[in-house]
MIFI-670493 format. One record per residue (C-alpha): y, z, x; residue number from 1. Coordinates in steps of 0.02 Angstrom, whole numbers, plus 50000, padded with zeros to 5 digits. Each point is the difference from the previous one (the first is absolute). Layout:
! MIFI-670493
REC_Y_Z_X_NUM $
...
END
This chain:
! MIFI-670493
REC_50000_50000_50000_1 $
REC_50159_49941_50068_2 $
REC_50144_50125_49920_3 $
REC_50134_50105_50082_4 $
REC_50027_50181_50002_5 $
REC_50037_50151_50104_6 $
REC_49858_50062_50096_7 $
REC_50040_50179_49927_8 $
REC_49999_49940_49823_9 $
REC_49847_49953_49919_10 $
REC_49992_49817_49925_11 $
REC_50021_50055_49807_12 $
REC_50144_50159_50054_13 $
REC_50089_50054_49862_14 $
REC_50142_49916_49929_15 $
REC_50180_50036_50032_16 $
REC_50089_50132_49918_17 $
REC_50132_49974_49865_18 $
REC_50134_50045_50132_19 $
REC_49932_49876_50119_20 $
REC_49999_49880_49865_21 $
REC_50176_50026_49948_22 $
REC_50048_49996_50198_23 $
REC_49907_49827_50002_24 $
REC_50063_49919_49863_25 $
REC_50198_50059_50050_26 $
REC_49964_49940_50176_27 $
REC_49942_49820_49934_28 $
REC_50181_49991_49876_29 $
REC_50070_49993_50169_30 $
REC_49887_49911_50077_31 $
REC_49968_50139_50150_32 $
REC_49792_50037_49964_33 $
REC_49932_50047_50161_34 $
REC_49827_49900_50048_35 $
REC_49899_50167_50004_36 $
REC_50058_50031_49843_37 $
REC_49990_49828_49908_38 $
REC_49822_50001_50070_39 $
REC_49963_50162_49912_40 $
REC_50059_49955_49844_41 $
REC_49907_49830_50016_42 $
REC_49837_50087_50041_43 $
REC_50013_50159_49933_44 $
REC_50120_49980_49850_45 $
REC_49963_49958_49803_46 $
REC_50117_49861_49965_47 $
REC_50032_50073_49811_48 $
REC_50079_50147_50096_49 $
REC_50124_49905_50076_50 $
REC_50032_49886_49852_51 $
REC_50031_50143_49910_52 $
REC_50130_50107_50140_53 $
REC_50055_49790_50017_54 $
REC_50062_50016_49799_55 $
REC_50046_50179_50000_56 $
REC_50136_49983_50151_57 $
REC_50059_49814_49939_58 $
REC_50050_50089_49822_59 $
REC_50078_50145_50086_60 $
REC_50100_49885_50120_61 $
REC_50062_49896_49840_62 $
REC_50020_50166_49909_63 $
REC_50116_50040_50156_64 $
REC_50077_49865_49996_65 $
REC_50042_49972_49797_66 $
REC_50096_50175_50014_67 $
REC_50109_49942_50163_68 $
REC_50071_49867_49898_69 $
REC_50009_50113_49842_70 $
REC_50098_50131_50114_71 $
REC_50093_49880_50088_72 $
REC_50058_49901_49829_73 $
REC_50056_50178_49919_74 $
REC_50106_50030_50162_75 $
REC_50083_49843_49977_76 $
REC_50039_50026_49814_77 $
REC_49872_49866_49945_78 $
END
């Protein structure tokens, strides 16, 4: 069998914890993933996990967002 993994970590390690999954996915919106850890989330991670952080952050960054402009329209007297 030809796969990659840390010799310390057995083939089928557990996979990565909610706060490594929520460092992952904020590290890929910037575009900053580190190779160790892009291989552990391609190896080790469930993909429905990250869809899921994915959808979670992308409505709190519009959420964000949507009250900037509503703040920043009542300051102008819009």
């Amino acid at each position: 069998m030809n796969s990659v993994s840390d010799p310390g970590q057995p083939p089928g390690g557990k996979p990565p914890s909610l706060w490594q999954t929520i460092s992952s996915v904020a590290a890929s919106f910037f575009g900053v993933q580190s190779s160790k850890n892009r291989e552990r989330d391609f190896t080790k991670g469930k993909p429905l996990h990250f869809i899921a952080v994915g959808l979670g952050m992308t409505l709190a960054f519009i959420g964000v967002v949507w009250i900037a402009v509503r703040l920043a329209l009542r300051s102008a007297g819009l």
